[in-house]
C-alpha positions as semicolon CSV with decimal commas, in nm:
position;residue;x (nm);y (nm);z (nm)
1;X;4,525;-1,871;-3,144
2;X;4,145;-1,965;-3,074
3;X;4,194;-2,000;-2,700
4;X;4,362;-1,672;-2,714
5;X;4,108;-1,523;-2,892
6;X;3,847;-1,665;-2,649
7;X;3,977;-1,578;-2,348
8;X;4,023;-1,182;-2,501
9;X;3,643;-1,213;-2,529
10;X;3,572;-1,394;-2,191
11;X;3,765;-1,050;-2,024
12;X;3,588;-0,791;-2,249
13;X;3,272;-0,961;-2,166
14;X;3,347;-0,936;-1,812
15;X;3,465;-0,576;-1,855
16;X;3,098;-0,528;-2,011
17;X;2,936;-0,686;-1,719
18;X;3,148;-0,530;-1,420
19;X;3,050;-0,192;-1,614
20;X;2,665;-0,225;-1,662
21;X;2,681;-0,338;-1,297
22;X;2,844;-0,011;-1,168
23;X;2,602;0,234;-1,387
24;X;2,316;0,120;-1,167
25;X;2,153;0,376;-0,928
26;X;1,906;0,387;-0,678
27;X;1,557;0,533;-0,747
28;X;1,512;0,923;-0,683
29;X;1,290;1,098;-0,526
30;X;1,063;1,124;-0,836
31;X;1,081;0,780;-0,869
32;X;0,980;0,675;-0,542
33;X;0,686;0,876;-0,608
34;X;0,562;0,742;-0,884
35;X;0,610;0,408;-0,778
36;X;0,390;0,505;-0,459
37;X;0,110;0,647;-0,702
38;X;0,130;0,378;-0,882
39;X;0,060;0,118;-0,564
40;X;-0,234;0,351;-0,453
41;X;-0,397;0,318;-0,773
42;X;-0,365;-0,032;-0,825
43;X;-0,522;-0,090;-0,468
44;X;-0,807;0,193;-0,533
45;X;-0,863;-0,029;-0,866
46;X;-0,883;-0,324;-0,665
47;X;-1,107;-0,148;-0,423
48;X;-1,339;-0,060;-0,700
49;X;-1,380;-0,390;-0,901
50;X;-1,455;-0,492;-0,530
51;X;-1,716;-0,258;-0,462
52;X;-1,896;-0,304;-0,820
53;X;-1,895;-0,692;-0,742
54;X;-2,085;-0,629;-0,433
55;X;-2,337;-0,398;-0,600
56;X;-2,366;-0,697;-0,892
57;X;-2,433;-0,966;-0,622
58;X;-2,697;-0,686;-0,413
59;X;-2,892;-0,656;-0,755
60;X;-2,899;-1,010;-0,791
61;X;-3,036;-1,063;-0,416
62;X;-2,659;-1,291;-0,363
63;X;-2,546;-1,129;-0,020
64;X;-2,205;-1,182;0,131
């Protein structure tokens, strides 16, 4: 009775899996958007701390 029982639960776990699988899409239009937004601004962010070091290490005399 307990292997039947665990095997009913191996296949509905499966079932589960197979399902969540399937109900994946790709990314819309939207989506890609914001996700290219997202990249700009992270590099623009990186672009700033970059520039605000430099001023830093000008006021200090340090130049690179």
């Amino acid at each position: 009775m307990k292997l039947k029982n665990t095997i009913t639960t191996a296949i509905v776990m499966s079932a589960f899996i197979v399902a969540l699988a399937g109900c994946q899409k790709e990314a819309g239009p939207a989506e890609k958007a914001g996700k290219t937004v997202d990249n700009a601004t992270e590099k623009a962010g990186q672009q700033i701390e970059k520039a605000g070091d430099n001023i830093q290490d000008a006021a200090k005399g340090n130049k690179k």
